[in-house]
C-alpha positions in Angstrom: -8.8 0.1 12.0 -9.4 -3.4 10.0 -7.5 -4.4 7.5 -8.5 -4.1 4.1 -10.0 -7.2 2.8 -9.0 -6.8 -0.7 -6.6 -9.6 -0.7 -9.3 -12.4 -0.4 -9.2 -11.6 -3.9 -6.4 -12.6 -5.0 -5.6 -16.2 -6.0 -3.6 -16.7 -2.4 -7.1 -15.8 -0.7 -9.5 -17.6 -3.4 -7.2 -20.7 -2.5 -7.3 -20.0 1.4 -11.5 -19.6 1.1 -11.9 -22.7 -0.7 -10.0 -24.7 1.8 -11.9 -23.2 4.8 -15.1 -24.0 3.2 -14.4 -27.3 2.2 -13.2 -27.6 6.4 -16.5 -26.3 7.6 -18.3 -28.8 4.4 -16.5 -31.4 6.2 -17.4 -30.0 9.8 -13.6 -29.6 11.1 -14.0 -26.1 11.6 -16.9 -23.4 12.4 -17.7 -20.5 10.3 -16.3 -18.4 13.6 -13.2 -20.2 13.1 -13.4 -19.2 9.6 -14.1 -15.3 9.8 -11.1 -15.3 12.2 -8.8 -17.1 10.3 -9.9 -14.4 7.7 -9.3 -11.6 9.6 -5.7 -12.9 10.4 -4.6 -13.4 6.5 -6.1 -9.8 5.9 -4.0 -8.0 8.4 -0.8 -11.0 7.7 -1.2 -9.8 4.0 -1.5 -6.1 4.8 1.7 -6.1 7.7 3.7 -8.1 5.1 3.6 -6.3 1.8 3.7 -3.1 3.7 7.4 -4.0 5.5 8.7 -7.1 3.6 8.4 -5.7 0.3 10.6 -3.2 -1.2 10.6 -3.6 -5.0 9.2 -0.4 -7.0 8.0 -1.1 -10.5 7.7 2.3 -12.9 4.2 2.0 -14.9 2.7 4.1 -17.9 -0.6 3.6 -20.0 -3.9 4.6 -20.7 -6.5 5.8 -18.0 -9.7 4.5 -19.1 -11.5 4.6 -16.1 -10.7 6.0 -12.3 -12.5 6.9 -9.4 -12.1 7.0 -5.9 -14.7 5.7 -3.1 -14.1 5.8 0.7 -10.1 6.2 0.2 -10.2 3.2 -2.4 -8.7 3.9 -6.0 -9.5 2.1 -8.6 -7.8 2.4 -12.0 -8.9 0.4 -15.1 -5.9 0.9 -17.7 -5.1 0.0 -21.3 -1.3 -0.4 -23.1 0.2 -0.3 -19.9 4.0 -1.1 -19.6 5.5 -1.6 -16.2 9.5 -1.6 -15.7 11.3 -2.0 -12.8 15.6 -1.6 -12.7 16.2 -5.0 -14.8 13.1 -6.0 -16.7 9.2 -4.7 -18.3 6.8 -6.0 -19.5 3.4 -5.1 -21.6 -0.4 -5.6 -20.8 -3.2 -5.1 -22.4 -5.3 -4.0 -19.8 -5.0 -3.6 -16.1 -6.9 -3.0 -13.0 -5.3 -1.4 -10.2 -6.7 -1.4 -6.7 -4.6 0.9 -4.4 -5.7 1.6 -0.6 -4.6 4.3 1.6 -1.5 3.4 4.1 -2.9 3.4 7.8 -1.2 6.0 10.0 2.0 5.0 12.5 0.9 3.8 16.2 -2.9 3.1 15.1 
């Protein structure tokens, strides 16, 4: 299974896109080279956050908006507050993008 490719979306991959275009503007890299080096931050970013992180953050707000398409949820929240065991804090609204886990051994 591929990695989810939802983390070109964040500023990490906006920053990582911009650089390998401005390489393939400058002709020191191929757009091959490019998708590849994309696939490897998706499934860097997917292995990473799945074992290195270990934090758990308690959240409660408003559900505006949900819906779920091909395993992909997709909240759109208002008022939310989000604790974790020392600090919280408020926001007005919030999208939340949550993916299923891939099974073990695939």
């Amino acid at each position: 299974m591929a990695a989810p490719q939802m983390y070109r979306g964040t500023t990490l991959g906006h920053c990582l896109v911009d650089a390998l275009d401005e390489m393939i503007q400058s002709q020191r890299i191929n757009t091959t080279a490019k998708d590849q080096m994309l696939m490897n931050f998706d499934k860097a970013m997917s292995v990473s956050l799945s074992q290195k992180v270990k934090n758990k953050v308690n959240f409660k707000g408003n559900i505006k908006v949900y819906r779920n398409c091909d395993n992909v949820w997709t909240f759109l929240m208002t008022q939310t507050e989000f604790r974790d065991n020392t600090e919280g804090f408020h926001a007005d609204i919030v999208k939340i993008v949550a993916c299923e886990q891939a099974k073990s051994g695939n």
